[in-house]
C-alpha positions as CSV (number, residue, x, y, z in Angstrom):
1,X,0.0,0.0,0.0
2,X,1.2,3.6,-0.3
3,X,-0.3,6.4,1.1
4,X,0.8,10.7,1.3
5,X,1.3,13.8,-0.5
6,X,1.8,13.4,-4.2
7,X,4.0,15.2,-6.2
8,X,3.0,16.0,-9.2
9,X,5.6,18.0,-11.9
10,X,2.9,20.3,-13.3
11,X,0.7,23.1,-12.7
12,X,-3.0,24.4,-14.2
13,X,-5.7,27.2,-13.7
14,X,-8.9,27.3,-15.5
15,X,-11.7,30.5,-15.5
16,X,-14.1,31.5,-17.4
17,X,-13.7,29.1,-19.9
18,X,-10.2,29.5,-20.5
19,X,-7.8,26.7,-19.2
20,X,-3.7,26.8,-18.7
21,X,-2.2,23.8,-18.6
22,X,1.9,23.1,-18.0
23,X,3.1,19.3,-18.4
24,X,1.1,16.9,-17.4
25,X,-1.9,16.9,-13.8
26,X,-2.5,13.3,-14.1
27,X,0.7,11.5,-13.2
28,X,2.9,12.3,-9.9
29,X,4.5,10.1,-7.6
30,X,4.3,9.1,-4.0
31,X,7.6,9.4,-2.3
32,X,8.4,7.4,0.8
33,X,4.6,6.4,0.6
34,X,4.8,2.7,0.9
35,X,3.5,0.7,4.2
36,X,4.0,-3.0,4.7
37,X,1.0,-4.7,5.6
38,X,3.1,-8.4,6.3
39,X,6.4,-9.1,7.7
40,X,8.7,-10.9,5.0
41,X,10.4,-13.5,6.0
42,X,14.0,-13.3,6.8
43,X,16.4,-16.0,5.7
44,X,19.3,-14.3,4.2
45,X,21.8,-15.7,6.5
46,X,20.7,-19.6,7.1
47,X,22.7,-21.0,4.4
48,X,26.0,-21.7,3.5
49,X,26.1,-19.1,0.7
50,X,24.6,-15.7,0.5
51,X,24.0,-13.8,-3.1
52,X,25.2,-9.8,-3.5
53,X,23.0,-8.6,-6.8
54,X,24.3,-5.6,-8.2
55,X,21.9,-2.1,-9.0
56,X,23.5,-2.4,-12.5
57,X,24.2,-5.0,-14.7
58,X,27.9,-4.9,-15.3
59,X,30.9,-7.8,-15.7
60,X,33.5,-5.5,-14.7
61,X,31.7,-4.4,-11.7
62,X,30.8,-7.8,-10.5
63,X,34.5,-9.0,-11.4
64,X,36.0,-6.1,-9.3
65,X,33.7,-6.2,-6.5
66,X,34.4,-10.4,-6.4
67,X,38.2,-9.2,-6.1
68,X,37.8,-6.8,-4.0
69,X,36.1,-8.9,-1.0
70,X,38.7,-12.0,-1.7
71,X,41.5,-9.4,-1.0
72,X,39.7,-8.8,2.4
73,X,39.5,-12.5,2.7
74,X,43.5,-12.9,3.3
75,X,44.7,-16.6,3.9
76,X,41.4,-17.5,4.2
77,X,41.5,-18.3,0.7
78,X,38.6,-17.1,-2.2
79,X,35.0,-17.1,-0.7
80,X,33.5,-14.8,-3.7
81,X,32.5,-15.9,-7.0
82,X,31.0,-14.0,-9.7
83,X,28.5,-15.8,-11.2
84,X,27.1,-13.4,-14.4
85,X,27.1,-9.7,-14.6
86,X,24.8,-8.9,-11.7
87,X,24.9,-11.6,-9.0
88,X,27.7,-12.6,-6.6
89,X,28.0,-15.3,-4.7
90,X,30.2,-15.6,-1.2
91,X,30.8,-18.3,1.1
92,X,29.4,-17.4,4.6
93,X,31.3,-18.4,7.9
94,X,30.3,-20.2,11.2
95,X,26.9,-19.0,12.1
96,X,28.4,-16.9,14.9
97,X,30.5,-14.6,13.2
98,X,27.4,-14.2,10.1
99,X,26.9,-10.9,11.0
100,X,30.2,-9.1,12.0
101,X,31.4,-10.5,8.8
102,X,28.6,-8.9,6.9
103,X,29.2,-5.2,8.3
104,X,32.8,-6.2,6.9
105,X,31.4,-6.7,3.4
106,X,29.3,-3.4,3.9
107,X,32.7,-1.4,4.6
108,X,34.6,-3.0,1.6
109,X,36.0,-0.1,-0.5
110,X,35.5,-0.8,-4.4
111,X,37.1,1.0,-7.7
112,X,34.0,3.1,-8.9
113,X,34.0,2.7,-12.9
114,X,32.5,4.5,-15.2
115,X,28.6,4.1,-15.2
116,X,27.5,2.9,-18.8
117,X,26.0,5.7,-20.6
118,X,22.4,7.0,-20.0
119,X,20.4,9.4,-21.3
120,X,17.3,9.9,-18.9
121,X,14.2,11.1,-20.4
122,X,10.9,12.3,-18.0
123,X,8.5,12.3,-20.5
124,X,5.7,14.0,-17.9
125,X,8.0,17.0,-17.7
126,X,10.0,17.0,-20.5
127,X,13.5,16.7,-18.7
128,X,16.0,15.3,-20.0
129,X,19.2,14.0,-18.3
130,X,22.5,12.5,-19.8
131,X,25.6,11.4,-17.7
132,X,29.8,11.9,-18.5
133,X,29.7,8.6,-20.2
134,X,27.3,9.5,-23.0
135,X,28.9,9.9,-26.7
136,X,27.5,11.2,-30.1
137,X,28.7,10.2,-33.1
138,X,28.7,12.5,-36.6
139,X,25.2,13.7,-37.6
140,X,23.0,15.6,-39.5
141,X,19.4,16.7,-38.3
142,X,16.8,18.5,-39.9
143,X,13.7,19.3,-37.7
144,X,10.8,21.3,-38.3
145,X,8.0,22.1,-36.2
146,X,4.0,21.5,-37.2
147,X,1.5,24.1,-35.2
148,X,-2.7,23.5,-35.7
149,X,-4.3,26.6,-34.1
150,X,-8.3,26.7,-34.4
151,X,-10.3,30.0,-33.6
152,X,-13.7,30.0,-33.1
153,X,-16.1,33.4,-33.4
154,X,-19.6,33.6,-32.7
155,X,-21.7,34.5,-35.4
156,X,-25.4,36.0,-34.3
157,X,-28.3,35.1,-36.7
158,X,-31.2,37.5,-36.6
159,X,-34.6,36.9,-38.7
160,X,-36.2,39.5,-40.7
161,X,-38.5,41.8,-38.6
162,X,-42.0,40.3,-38.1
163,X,-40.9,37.3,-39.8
164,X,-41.6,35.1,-36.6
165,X,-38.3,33.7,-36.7
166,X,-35.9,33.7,-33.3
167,X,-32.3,34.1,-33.1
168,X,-29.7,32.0,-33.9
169,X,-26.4,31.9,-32.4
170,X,-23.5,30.2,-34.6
171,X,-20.1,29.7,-35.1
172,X,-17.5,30.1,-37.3
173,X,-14.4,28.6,-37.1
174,X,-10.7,29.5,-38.7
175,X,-8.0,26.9,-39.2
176,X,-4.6,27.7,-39.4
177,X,-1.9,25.3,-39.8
178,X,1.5,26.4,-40.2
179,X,4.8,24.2,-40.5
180,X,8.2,25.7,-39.6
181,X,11.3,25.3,-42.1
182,X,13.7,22.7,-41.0
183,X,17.7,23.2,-42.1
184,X,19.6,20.3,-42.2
185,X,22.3,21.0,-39.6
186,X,25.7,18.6,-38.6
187,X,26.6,18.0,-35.3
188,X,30.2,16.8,-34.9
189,X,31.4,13.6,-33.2
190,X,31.1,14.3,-29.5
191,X,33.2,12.5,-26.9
192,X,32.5,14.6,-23.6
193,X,29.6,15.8,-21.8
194,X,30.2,19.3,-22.7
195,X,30.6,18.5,-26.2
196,X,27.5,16.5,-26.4
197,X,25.5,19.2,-24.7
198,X,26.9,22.0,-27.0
199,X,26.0,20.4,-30.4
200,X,22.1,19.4,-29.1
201,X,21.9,23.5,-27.9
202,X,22.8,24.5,-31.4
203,X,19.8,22.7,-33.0
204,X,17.8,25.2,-30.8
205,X,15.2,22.7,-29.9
206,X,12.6,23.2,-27.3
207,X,12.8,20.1,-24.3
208,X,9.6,18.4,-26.2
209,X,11.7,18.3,-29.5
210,X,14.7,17.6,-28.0
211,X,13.0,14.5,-26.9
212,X,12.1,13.6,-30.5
213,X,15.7,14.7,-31.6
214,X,17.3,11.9,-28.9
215,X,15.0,9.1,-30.5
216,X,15.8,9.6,-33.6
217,X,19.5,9.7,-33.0
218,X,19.3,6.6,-30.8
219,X,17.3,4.7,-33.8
220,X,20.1,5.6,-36.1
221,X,22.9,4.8,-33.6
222,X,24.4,8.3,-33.3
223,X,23.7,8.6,-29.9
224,X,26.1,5.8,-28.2
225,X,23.8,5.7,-24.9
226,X,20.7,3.6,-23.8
227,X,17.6,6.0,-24.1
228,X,15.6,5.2,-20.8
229,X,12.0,7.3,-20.4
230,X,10.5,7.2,-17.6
């Protein structure tokens, strides 16, 4: 269950029967919300073995973090395994020393790498994050933008005098569509966050576009970064 204030990345006002809208009023999240109704059971440490899974997928990470807890190990030999890219596996001591040995794990020091590159995407309100990892390869973009506007005016109806008619109230309604130019524009190969960011600001795309504009890149494999939106 999850229960408390909501936090919602938006904001609107309606009167009169105008209405001003920014992002999205419908989605939000609940942080620090969730209550558990049944205690799960705790078994971590009745085995021979216990299992370390990593937040992130990553054979260099599990491989280093493996090393780095049979250096602390000493004589006693190597009690951690890596068995893929996300799960470790390390043989536990007597029974008695179980937990002291696990605040030793928790205090193990490990070489941070390089997180794989990211490019987050908050489709709600149009953010858009990308770490130091994230590359982009040589590129040309064109990208124009399509506007619909409709405008409605009443148009009053009124009969001829002593024609028995009544008055009619109508509408009329202009459509205007209008479709911005889109130059073709290259962004050089990009191998630092700096550079990355500079060649996307020269396309002078708004955060909605710029979303598009990552896609796109991503589905022709300029972008050298997994797209995640959230």
């Amino acid at each position: 269950m999850a229960q408390g204030n909501v936090i919602v990345g938006g904001a609107g006002a309606s009167a009169g029967g105008s209405k001003v809208q920014i992002n999205h009023l419908s989605a939000g999240r609940v942080p620090a919300g969730a209550t558990v109704e049944r205690t799960v059971a705790n078994e971590v440490l009745q085995g021979e073995t216990i299992q370390l899974e990593l937040k992130v997928t990553d054979f260099s990470a599990a491989t280093q973090v493996a090393e780095a807890i049979n250096r602390r190990a000493g004589a006693s030999g190597p009690i951690a395994q890596a068995i893929d890219a996300r799960v470790i596996q390390i043989r536990l001591p007597e029974p008695s020393r179980r937990v002291a040995f696990m605040a030793e794990l928790e205090n193990i020091d490990v070489v941070q790498l390089a997180p794989p590159a990211k490019v987050i995407v908050n489709a709600r309100t149009g953010s858009v994050v990308m770490n130091q990892s994230v590359m982009l390869e040589p590129s040309a973009v064109a990208h124009g933008n399509l506007s619909v506007a409709v405008s409605s005016t009443p148009v009053i109806s009124q009969p001829a005098p002593f024609s028995q008619g009544s008055t009619v109230v109508a509408e009329r309604a202009d459509i205007t569509i209008k479709q911005d130019s889109g130059a073709l524009r290259m962004l050089e190969g990009a191998a630092r966050l700096a550079d990355v960011v500079k060649a996307l600001n020269s396309l002078g795309a708004s955060a909605q576009d710029l979303i598009a504009i990552l896609q796109a890149l991503k589905a022709a494999g300029s972008l050298k970064a997994e797209l995640q939106i959230i």
